[in-house]
C-alpha positions as a LaTeX table, in Angstrom:
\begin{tabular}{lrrr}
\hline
Residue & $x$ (\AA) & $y$ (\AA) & $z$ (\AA) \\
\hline
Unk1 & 0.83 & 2.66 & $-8.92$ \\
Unk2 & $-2.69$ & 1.79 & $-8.74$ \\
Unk3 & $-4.86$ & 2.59 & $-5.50$ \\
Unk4 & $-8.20$ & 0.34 & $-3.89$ \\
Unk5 & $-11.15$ & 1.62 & $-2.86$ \\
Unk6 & $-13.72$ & 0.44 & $-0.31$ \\
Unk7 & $-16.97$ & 1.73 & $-0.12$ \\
Unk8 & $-19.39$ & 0.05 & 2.02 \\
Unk9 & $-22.73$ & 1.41 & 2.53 \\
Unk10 & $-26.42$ & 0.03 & 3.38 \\
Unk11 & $-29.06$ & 0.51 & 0.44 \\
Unk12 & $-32.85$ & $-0.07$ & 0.53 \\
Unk13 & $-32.87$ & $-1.66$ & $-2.02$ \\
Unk14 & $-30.37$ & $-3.67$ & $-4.08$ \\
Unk15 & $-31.77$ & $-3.44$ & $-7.13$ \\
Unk16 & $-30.36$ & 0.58 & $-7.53$ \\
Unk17 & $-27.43$ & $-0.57$ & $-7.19$ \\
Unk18 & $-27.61$ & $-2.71$ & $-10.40$ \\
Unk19 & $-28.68$ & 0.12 & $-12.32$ \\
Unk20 & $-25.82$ & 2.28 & $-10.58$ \\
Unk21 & $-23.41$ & 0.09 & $-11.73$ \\
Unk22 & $-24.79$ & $-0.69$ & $-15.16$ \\
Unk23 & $-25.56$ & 3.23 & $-16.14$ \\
Unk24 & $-21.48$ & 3.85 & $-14.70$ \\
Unk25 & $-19.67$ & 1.37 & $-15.63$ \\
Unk26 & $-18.32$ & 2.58 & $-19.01$ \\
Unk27 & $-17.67$ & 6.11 & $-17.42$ \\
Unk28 & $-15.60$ & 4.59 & $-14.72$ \\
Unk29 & $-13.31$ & 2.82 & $-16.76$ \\
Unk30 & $-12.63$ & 5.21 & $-18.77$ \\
Unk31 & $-11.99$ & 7.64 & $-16.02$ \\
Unk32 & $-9.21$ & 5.30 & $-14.62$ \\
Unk33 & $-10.64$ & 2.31 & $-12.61$ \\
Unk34 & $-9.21$ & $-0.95$ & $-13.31$ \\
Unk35 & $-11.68$ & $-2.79$ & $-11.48$ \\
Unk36 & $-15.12$ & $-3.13$ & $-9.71$ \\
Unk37 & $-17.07$ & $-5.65$ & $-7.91$ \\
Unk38 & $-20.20$ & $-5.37$ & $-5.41$ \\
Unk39 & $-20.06$ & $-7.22$ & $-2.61$ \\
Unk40 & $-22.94$ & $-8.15$ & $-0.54$ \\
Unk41 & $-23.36$ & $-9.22$ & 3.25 \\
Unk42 & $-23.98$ & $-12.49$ & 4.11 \\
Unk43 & $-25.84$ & $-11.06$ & 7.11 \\
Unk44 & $-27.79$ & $-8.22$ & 5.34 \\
Unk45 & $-28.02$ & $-8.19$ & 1.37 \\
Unk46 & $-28.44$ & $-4.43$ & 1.58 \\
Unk47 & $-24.99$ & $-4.39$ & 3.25 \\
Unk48 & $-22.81$ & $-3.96$ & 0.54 \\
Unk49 & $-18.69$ & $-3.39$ & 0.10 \\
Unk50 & $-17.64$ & $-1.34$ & $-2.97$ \\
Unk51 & $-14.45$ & $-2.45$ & $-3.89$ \\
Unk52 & $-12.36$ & $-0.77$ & $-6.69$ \\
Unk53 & $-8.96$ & $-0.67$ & $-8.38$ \\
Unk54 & $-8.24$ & 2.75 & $-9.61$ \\
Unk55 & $-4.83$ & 3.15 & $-12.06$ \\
Unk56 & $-4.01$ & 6.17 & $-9.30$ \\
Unk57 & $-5.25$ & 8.46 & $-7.13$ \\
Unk58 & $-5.73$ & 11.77 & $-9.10$ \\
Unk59 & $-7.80$ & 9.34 & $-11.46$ \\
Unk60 & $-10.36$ & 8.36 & $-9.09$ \\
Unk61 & $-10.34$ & 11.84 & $-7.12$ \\
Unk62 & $-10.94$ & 13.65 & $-10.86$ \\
Unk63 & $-13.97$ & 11.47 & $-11.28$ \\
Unk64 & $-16.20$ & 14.25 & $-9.59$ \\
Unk65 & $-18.98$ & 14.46 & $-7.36$ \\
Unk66 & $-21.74$ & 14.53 & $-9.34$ \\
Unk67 & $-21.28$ & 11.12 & $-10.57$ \\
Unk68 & $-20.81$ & 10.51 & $-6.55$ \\
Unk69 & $-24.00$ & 11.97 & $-6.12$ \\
Unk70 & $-25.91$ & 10.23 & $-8.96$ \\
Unk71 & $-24.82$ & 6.90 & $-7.53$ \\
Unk72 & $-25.87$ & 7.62 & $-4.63$ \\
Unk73 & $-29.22$ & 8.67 & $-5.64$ \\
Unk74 & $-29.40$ & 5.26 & $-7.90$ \\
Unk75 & $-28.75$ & 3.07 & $-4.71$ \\
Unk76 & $-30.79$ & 4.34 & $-2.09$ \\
Unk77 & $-28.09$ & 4.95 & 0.45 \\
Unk78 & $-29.43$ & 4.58 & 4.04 \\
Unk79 & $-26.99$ & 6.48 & 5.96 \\
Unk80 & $-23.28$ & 7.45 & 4.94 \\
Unk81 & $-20.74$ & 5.67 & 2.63 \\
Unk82 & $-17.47$ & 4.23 & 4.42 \\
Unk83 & $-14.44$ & 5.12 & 1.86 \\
Unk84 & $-11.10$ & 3.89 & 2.94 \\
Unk85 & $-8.22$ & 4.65 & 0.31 \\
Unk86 & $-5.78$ & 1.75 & 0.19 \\
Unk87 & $-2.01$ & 1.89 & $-1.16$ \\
Unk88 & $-0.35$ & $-1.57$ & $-1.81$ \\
Unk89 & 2.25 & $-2.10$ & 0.83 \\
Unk90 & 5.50 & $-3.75$ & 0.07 \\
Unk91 & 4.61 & $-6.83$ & 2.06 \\
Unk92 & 4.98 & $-10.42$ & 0.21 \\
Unk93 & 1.68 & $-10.53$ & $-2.38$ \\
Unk94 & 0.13 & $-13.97$ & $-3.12$ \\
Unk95 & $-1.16$ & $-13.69$ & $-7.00$ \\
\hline
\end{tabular}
């Protein structure tokens, strides 16, 4: 069963965080996630939620932290990420 990911982190600038997700993208996929979108504050554009699919667990935790680190090289982190790891719950889903 596939897992979410949040990631929310402030960045100096947003524009590393294009490139992040451009150089990445491919890699990711392949490596298991299902699905990724940036999110940005309405009250700070440098606010930003990462929020990913991943087809499990294992798949996302095999990705390895030097792509971690990369990325967060690329996007200029100001302070540390916030990762949450989210299973779907057997509550009534609206699709």
């Amino acid at each position: 069963m596939s897992i979410l990911i949040t990631k929310r982190v402030k960045v100096r600038d947003f524009e590393g965080t294009k490139k992040a997700a451009a150089k990445y993208a491919q890699k990711l996929k392949k490596a298991g996630c299902l699905k990724l979108q940036i999110y940005r504050s309405d009250d700070d554009p440098n606010f930003l939620l990462w929020l990913m699919e991943w087809e499990s667990r294992a798949a996302f935790e095999a990705l390895g932290n030097d792509v971690e680190y990369d990325i967060n090289l690329m996007v200029g982190a100001v302070g540390a990420w916030n990762e949450v790891i989210w299973d779907l719950s057997d509550a009534v889903a609206l699709e």
